[in-house]
Structures are given as structure tokens and as C-alpha cells.
C-alpha positions in Angstrom: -41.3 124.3 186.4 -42.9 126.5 188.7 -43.4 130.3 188.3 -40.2 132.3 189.4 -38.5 129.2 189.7 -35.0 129.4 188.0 -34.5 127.7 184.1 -31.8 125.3 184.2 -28.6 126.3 182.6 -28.3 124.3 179.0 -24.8 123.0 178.5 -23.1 121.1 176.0 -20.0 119.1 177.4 -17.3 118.9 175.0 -14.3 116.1 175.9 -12.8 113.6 173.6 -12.3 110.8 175.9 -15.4 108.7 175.8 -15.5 107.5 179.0 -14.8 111.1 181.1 -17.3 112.4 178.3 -19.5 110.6 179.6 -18.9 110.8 183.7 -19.3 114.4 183.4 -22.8 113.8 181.7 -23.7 111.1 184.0 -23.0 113.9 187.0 -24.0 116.7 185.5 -28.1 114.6 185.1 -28.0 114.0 188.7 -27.1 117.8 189.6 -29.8 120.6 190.1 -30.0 123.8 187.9 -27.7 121.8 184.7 -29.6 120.2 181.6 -27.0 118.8 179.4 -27.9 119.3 175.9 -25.1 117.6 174.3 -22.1 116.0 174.0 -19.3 116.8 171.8 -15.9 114.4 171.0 -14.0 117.2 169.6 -13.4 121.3 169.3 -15.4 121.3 165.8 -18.1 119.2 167.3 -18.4 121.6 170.3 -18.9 125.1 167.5 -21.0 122.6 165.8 -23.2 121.7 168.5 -23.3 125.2 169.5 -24.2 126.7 166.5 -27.2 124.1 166.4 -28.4 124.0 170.0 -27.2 127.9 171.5 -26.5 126.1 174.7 -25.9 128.7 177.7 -22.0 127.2 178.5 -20.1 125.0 176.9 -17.7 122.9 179.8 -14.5 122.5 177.3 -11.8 119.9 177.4 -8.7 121.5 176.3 -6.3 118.9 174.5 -8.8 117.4 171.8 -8.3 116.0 168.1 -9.1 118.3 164.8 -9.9 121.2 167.0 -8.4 121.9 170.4 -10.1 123.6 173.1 -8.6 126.7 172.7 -9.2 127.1 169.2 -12.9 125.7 169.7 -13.5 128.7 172.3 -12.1 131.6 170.3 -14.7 130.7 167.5 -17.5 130.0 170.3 -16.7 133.6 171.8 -16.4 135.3 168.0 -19.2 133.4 166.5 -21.6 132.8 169.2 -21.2 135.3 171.9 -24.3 134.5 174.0 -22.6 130.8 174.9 -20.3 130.9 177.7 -17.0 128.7 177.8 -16.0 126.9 181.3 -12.7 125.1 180.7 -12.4 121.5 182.4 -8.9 120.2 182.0 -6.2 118.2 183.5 -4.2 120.8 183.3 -3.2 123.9 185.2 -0.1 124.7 183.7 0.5 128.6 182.7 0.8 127.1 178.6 -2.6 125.6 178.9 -4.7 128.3 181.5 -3.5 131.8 180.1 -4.3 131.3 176.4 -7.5 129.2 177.2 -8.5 133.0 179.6 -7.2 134.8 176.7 -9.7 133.0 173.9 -12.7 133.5 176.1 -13.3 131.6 178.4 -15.1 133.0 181.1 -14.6 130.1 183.7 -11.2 127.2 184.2 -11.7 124.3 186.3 -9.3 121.5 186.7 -11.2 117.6 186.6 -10.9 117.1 190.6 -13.7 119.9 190.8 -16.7 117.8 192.0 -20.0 118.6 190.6 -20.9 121.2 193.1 -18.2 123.1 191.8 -18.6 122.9 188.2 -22.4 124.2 189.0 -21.1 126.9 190.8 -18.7 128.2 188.0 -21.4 127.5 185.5 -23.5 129.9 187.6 -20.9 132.3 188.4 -19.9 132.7 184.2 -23.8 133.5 183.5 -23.8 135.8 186.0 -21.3 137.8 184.6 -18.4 136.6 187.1 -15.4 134.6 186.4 -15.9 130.6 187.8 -12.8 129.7 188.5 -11.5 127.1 191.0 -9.6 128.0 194.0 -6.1 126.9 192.6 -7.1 129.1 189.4 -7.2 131.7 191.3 -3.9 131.5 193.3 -1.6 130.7 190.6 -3.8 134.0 188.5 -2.6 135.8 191.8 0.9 134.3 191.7 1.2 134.9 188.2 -0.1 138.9 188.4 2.7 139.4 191.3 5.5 138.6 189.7 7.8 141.1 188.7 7.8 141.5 184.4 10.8 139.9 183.4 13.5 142.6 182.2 12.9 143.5 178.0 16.0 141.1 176.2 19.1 143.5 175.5 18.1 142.8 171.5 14.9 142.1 169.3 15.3 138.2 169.3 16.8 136.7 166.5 16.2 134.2 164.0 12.2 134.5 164.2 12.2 133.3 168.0 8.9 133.7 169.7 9.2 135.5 173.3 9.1 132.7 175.3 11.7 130.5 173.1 14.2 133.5 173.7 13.0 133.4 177.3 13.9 129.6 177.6 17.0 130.2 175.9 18.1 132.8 178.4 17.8 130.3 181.3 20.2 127.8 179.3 22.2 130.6 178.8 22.1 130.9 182.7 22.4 127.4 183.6 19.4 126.1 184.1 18.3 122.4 183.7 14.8 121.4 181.9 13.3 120.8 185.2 14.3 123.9 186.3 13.2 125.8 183.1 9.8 124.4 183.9 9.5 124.9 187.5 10.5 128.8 187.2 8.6 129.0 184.5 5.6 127.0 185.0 5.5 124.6 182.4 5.6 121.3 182.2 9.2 119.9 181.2 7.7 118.6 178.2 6.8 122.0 177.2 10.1 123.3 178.1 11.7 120.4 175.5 9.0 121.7 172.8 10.7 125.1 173.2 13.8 123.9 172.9 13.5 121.5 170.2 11.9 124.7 168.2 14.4 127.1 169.0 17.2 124.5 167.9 15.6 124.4 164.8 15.1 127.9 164.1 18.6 128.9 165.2 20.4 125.5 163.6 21.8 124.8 167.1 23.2 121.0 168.3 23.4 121.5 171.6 23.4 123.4 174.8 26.6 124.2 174.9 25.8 126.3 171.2 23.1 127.6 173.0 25.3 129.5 175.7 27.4 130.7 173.0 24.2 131.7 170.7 22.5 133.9 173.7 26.0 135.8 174.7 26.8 136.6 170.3 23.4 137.5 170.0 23.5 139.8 173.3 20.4 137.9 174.7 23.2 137.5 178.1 25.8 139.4 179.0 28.8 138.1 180.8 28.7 138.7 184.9 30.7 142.1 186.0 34.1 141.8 187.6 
């Protein structure tokens, strides 16, 4: 390396299918300003690797075995706070993005970014910027416009998280699973996670309970005349 020329930035990819593992590697060796230091199959192989090689960014899958990408970042970001975190995912749904931001990561791309990209966001997170990709940033900007949905009329019952109560509200209001998801966007088999919990919690059968759960409980309240 030449003098003033740039050092390359040391990643660690972290992914557990084998096969993607390894395409990002393969791409990431044929890319300029990247050295990929390692290669992790899991979360607690990527804090493991970390720990041992203080790569500058980790590029973190988010649905892995043992320890899951979100998890893996938060003790990345606590324990190791000179390693960045770039999310690359599948997904871009607000379940997966918002606690992923919310651990640490610094940069979220989805795995149609081409390898210009992910150089770009690796650059952009040691800069001190944010590298996220173009949808990132609209549904951030969609997301941050919304209005705040209105407080529940009562603390919610029977150790219901927020966004349980939330989903049970839209049953309450009529809402199928596929709309659930699309207002709130989730996937529909997130939306059936939430529901199959709050069933459980609250000892409810069936929707029709539901309804009658959220209007006793004052989570509703019957239209005007």
C-alpha cells in the first residue's frame, strides 16, 4: 500500500446459510477498499470472531441459529464498540429493521444490494453516517410521518405487550390477518405470532372472543349514535 493511500475496511461477514455466506465473501474479495477477515455461521460466532479479530464492521444476517442478529449486535455494540454493525437481510419488515436500528446497527441493507452498495454503506458507517439503502430510508421516512397511534383507553391487560393490544384492537375493528399486516407492516406471519400470544395470554378461542375481550376491557369503544 502506498503512502496516503486508504487501509481497507476489515470485515467479518456473519450469515448462517453456507452458500450466501459464502457469495458475499466471494464478492466482497473482488471489491476494492473491503478485506474480509472472517466468516461467521452464527450470532455467537460473529461476537466471537469479533472479540478475536476487532474487525472494523461486521455485515450481519439477521435470522440465524443460537444467536440471532439482533442479539449478536447489541453485545457487538456493548462489548466492542469500535466494530461497526451493517445489517444484510432478507427482510425489510418494521419487526425485523426497527429493533435491528435500535441494537446498534449503524447501517441495514436488504440482499439485492449489489456489492457497490454494501461498500458504500460500509464506508458511510465508519464515517460516522448511517449506510442505509434507498428503501431503508423511505419506509424510515414513512414510518417517522405517521401520526402516533392514539394511547389505549386502559393499561393493557393480562401482561399484553403494546403491539399484541395494538393487533387486538384491529380484530376488534375488523380487520383480517392480511390486513393487520399491511397497516401494520409486518408480515402475516408475524401478525399470526401476535395473535397466537395474545390468545394465550388472555385464554381466548377465537376472534369472535377477541371482539368481546377488547370492548370489556375498554381497549374499543362502541361507534357513537
Amino acid at each position: 500500500m502506498t503512502e496516503g493511500e486508504k487501509k481497507p475496511a476489515r470485515v467479518v461477514v456473519a450469515d448462517d446459510q453456507t452458500v450466501v455466506r459464502e457469495g458475499i465473501v466471494m464478492l466482497l474479495g473482488l471489491l476494492p477498499g473491503v478485506e474480509v477477515v472472517g466468516a461467521a455461521g452464527d450470532g455467537e460466532e460473529a461476537v466471537r470472531l469479533v472479540a478475536e479479530l476487532a474487525p472494523d464492521v461486521v455485515l450481519m444476517d439477521l435470522r440465524m441459529p443460537r444467536c440471532d442478529g439482533v442479539e449478536a449486535t447489541r453485545r457487538i455494540r456493548s462489548e466492542y464498540p469500535g466494530t461497526q454493525v451493517v445489517v444484510l437481510t432478507t427482510f425489510a419488515d418494521d419487526e425485523s429493521l426497527f429493533p435491528a436500528l435500535r441494537a446498534g446497527a449503524r447501517g441495514y441493507l436488504t440482499k439485492d444490494a449489489g456489492g457497490d452498495e454494501i461498500v458504500r454503506a460500509v464506508e458511510s458507517v465508519l464515517s460516522g453516517d448511517a449506510g442505509l439503502s434507498p428503501s431503508i430510508q423511505r419506509r424510515l421516512l414513512e414510518r417517522l410521518s405517521q401520526p402516533e397511534p392514539a394511547p389505549a383507553a386502559t393499561e393493557a391487560p393480562d401482561g399484553l405487550t403494546a403491539r399484541e393490544t395494538e393487533v387486538l384492537v384491529l380484530i376488534a375493528e375488523g380487520l383480517t390477518n392480511q390486513e393487520i399486516a399491511r397497516k401494520l407492516h409486518v408480515s402475516t406471519a408475524t401478525v399470526k405470532t401476535h395473535i397466537n400470544n395474545l390468545f394465550a395470554k388472555t385464554g381466548l378461542k377465537d376472534r369472535a372472543q377477541a371482539v368481546r375481550y377488547a370492548y370489556g376491557k375498554g381497549l374499543v369503544r362502541p361507534p357513537a349514535d
